[in-house]
Every structure is written in structure tokens, then in C-alpha cells.
KOLKOL-851501 format. One line per 2 residues: number of its first residue (from 1); their letters; for each residue x, y, z of N, C-alpha, C. Coordinates in Angstrom, 3 decimals. Example, Ala and Ser with C-alpha at 12.3 -4.5 7.8 and 13.67 -1.06 7.14 Angstrom:
1> AS> 13.190/-5.690/7.800/12.300/-4.500/7.800/13.200/-3.300/7.800  12.850/-2.250/7.080/13.670/-1.060/7.140/12.900/0.030/7.870
//
This chain:
1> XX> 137.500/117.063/77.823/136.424/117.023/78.797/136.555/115.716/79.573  136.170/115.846/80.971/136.536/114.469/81.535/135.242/113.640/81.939
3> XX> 135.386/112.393/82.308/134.403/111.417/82.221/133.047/112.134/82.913  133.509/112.484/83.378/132.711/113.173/85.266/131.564/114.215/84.183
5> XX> 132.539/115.212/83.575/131.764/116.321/83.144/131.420/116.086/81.898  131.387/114.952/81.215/130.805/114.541/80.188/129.732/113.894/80.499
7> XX> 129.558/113.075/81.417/128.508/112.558/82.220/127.463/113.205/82.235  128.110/114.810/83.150/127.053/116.131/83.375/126.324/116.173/81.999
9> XX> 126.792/116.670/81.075/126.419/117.459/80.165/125.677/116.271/79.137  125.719/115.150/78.665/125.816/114.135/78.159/123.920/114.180/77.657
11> XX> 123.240/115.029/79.037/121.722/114.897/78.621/121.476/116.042/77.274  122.786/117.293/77.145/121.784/118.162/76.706/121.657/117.359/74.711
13> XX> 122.844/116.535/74.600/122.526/115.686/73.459/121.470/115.631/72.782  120.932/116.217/71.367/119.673/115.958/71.500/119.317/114.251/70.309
15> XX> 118.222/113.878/70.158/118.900/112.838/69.006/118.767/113.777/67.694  119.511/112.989/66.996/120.364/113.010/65.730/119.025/114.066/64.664
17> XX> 117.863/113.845/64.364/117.277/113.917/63.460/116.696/115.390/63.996  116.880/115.961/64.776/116.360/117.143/65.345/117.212/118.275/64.866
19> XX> 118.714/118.239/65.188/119.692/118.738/64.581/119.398/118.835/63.124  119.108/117.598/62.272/119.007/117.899/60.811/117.948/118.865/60.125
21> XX> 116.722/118.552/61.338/115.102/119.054/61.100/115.586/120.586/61.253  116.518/121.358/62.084/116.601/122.561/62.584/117.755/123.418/61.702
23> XX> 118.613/122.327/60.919/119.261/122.904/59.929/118.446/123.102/58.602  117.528/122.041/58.208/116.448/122.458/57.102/115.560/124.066/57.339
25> XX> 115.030/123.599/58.973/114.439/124.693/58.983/115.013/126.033/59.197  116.439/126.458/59.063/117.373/127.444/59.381/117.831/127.601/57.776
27> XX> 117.683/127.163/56.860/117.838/126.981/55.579/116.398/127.423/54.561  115.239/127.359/55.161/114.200/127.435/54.485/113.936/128.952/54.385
29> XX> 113.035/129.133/52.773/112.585/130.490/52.667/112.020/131.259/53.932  111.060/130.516/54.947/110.179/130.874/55.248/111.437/131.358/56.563
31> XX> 112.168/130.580/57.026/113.458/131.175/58.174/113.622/132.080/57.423  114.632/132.201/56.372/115.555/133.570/55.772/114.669/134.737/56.007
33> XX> 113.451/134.785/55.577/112.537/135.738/55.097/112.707/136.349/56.491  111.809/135.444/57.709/112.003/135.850/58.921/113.423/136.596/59.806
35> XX> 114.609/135.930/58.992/116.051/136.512/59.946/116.112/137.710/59.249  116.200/137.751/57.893/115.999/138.819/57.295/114.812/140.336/57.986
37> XX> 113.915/140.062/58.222/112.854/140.582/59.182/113.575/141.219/60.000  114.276/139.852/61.357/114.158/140.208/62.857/115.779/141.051/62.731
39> XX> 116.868/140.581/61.903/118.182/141.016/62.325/118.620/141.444/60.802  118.187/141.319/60.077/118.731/142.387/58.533/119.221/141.854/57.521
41> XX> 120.051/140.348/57.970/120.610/139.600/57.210/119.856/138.421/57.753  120.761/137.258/56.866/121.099/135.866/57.075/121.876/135.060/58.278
43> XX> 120.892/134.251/59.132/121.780/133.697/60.284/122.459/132.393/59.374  123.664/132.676/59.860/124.603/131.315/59.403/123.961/130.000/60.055
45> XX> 123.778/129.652/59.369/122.923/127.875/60.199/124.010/126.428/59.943  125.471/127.010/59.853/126.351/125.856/59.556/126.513/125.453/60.791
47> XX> 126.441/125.803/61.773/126.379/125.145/63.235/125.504/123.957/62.995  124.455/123.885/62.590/123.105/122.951/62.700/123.635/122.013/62.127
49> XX> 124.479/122.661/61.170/125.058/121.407/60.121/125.668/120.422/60.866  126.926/121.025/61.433/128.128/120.685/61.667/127.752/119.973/63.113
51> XX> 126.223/120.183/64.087/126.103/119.335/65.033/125.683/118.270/64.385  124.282/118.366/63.590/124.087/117.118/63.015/125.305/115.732/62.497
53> XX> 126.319/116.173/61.492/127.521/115.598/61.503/128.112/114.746/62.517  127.993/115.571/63.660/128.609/115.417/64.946/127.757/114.257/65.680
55> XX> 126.863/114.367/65.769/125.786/113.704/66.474/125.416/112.681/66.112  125.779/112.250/64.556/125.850/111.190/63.876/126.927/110.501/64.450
57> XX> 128.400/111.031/64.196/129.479/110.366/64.335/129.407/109.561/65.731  129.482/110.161/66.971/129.019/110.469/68.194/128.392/109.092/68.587
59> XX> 126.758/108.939/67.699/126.346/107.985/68.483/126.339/106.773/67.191  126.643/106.691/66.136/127.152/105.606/65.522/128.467/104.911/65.762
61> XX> 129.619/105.779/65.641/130.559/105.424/66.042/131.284/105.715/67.411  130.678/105.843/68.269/131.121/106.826/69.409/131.998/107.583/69.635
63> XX> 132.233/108.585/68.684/133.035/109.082/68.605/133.223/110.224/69.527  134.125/110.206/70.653/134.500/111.296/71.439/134.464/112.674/71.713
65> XX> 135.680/113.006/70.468/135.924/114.111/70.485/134.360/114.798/69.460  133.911/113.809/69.083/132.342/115.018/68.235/131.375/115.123/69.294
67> XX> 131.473/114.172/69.911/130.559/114.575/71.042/130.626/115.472/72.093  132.227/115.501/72.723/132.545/116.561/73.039/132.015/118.200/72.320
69> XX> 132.146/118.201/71.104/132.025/119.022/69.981/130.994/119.782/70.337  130.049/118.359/70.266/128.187/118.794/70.298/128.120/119.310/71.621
71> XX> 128.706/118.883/72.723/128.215/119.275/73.716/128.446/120.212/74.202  129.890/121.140/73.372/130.146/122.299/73.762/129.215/123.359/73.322
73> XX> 128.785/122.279/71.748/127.847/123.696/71.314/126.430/123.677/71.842  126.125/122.465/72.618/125.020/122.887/73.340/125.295/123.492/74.018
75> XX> 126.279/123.605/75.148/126.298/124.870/76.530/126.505/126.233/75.260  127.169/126.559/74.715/127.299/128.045/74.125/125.600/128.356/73.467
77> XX> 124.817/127.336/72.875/123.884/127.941/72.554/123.287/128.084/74.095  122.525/127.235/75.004/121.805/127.470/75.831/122.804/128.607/76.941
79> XX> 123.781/128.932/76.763/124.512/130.120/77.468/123.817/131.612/76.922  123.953/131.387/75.700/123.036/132.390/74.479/121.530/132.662/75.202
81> XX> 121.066/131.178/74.885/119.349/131.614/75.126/119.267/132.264/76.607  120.204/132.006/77.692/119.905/132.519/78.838/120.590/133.464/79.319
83> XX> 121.279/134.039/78.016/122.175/135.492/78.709/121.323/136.828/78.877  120.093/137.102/78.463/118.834/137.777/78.457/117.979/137.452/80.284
85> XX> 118.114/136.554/80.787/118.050/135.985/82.287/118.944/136.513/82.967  119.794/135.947/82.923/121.346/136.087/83.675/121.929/137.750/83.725
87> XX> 121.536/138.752/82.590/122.131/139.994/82.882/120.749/140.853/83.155  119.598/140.546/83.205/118.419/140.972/83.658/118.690/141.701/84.999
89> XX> 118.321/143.252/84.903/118.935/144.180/86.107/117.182/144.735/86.392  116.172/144.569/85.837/114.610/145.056/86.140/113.937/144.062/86.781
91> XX> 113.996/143.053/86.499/113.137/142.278/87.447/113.880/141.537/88.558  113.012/141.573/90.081/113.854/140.693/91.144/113.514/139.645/91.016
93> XX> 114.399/138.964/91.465/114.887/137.195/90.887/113.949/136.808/92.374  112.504/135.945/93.001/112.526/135.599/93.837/112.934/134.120/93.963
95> XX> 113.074/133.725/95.279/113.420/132.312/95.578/111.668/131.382/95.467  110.864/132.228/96.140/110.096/131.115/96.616/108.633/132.292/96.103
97> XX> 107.481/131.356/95.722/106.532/132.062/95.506/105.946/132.552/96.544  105.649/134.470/96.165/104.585/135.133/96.881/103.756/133.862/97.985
99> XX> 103.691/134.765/99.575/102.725/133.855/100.002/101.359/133.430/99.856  100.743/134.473/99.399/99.438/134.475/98.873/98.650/134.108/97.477
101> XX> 99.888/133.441/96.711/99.853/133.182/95.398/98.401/132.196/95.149  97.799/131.488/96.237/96.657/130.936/95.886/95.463/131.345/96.520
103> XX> 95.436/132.644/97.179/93.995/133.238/97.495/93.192/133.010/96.367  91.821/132.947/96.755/90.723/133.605/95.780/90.904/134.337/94.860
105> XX> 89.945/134.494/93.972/89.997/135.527/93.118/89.156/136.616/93.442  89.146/138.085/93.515/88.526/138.948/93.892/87.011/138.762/92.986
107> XX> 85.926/139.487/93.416/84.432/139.018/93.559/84.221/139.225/92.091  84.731/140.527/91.573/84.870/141.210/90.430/85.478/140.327/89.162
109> XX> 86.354/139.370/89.350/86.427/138.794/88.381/85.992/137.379/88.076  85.397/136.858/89.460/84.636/135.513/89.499/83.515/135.752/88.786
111> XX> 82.948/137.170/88.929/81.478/137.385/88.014/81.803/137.257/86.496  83.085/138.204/86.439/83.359/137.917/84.575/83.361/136.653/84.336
113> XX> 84.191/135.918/85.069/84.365/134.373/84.664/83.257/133.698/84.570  82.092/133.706/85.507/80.964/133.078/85.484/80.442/133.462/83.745
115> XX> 80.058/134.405/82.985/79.287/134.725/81.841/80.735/134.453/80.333  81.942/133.563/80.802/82.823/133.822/79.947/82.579/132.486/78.829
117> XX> 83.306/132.392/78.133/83.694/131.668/77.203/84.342/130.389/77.886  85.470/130.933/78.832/85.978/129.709/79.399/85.650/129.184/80.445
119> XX> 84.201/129.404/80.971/84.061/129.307/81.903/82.853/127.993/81.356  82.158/128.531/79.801/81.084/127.578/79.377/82.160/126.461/79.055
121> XX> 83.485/126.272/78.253/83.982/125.287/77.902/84.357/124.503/78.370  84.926/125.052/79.888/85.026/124.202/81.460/83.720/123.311/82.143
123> XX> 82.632/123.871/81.647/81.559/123.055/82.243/80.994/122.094/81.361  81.501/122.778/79.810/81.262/121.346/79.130/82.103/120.466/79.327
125> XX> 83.407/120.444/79.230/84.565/119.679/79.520/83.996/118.389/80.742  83.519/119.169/81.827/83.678/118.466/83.092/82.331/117.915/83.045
127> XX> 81.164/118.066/81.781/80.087/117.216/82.019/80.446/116.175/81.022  81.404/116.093/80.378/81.993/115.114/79.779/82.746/114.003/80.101
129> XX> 82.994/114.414/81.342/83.820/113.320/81.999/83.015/112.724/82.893  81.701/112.514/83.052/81.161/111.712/83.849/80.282/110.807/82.406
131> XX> 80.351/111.268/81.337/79.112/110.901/80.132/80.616/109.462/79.682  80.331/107.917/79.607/81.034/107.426/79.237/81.075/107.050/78.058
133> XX> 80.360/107.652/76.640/80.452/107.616/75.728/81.292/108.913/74.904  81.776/109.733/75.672/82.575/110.976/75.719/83.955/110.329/75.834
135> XX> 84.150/109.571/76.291/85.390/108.140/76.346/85.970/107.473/75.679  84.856/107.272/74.946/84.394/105.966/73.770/85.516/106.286/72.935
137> XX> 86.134/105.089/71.842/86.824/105.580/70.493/85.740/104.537/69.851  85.185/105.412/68.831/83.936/104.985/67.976/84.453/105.168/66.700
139> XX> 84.421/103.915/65.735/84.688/103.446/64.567/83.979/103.057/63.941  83.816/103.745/62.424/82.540/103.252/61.725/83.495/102.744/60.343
141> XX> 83.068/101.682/59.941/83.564/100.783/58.832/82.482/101.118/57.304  82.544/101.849/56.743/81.670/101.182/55.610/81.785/100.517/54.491
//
């Protein structure tokens, strides 16, 4: 990989302890149970391993070629998460939002909103921000 396109890619790095946190959690009952669930078996989680490894080497010793490593396996995973986007043939892809995307809301649902739930939690919210003891961090010692 050359300086240029290591440069590029260099952000998707993540730090070190995230990799380890995501191999525990790719290792735990509560994952298996779930892969087991969604796909029938066991997802291999030695990737997680083998970035963590990497990501160590990488930014302790700067080691090159692991970083290279890591960074390939970041583009193949995020190639993964977005191949479900990318071959998407039902929905049209627009450039720019609908023009009307911030009209009003029709009369019919300003009334629901008025008698809602989120409509009382919004008005408490916003009588809270003028009350400056709603502000306050209040500490009691005993």
C-alpha cells in the first residue's frame, strides 16, 4: 500500500481496545446464542483477534505491514456492511432532499401531537430551560 493510500485509509483504524472489546463480545454466550439464532452456526470471530494483534503491533511498534493488515480488513468489513446499499435495485438513490421536506405538518396530526406524550415532555423540557435551578448540579454531603 502506498504512502498516499495509507494516508486515505489510515482514519478507518480504530484504537486498539475496541478490537479486543468486539472479540470478547464475538466470543460471549450471549453472541453465540444470538449467531446461532440469526445464521445456524458460529461466526468465526478470529478476525477480531487477529486485528486486535495487529493494531497493537501497528501503533506500539509501528509496524507497517499490520497496519496495512488492519486496514485491509477494515475496507473488506465496511465493503460487507455496505454491500446491502450498493446492490439495492428497490429503492431510488436521491441526490438531494425532496423539495418540500420542511412544510408543515398536516392539521390532522398537529392535533394528535398537541394531546401526546411527546408533546407534554417537550413542554416540560422547554419550561426547564428558563427555571435556573433545572441547571444547577446539587450536592448533598451527609
Amino acid at each position: 500500500m502506498t504512502d498516499t493510500k495509507k494516508e486515505i485509509y489510515e482514519w478507518m483504524i480504530r484504537p486498539c481496545n475496541l478490537y479486543k472489546e468486539e472479540y470478547k463480545d464475538c466470543k460471549s454466550i450471549r453472541a453465540r446464542f444470538h449467531q446461532y439464532f440469526i445464521f445456524g452456526n458460529e461466526t468465526d470471530c478470529t478476525q477480531w483477534e487477529r486485528d486486535y494483534k495487529n493494531c497493537i503491533k501497528y501503533t506500539e511498534n509501528n509496524d507497517r505491514k499490520a497496519g496495512e493488515e488492519l486496514m485491509e480488513s477494515e475496507q473488506s468489513r465496511r465493503e460487507e456492511r455496505l454491500r446491502g446499499h450498493y446492490k439495492n435495485t428497490v429503492w431510488k438513490k436521491r441526490k438531494e432532499p425532496p423539495k418540500d421536506w420542511n412544510k408543515p405538518l398536516p392539521e390532522w396530526l398537529n392535533e394528535q401531537y398537541e394531546n401526546s406524550y411527546l408533546a407534554y415532555k417537550s413542554a416540560h423540557i422547554n419550561a426547564d430551560k428558563d427555571d435556573p435551578l433545572a441547571k444547577a448540579i446539587l450536592c448533598t454531603i451527609m
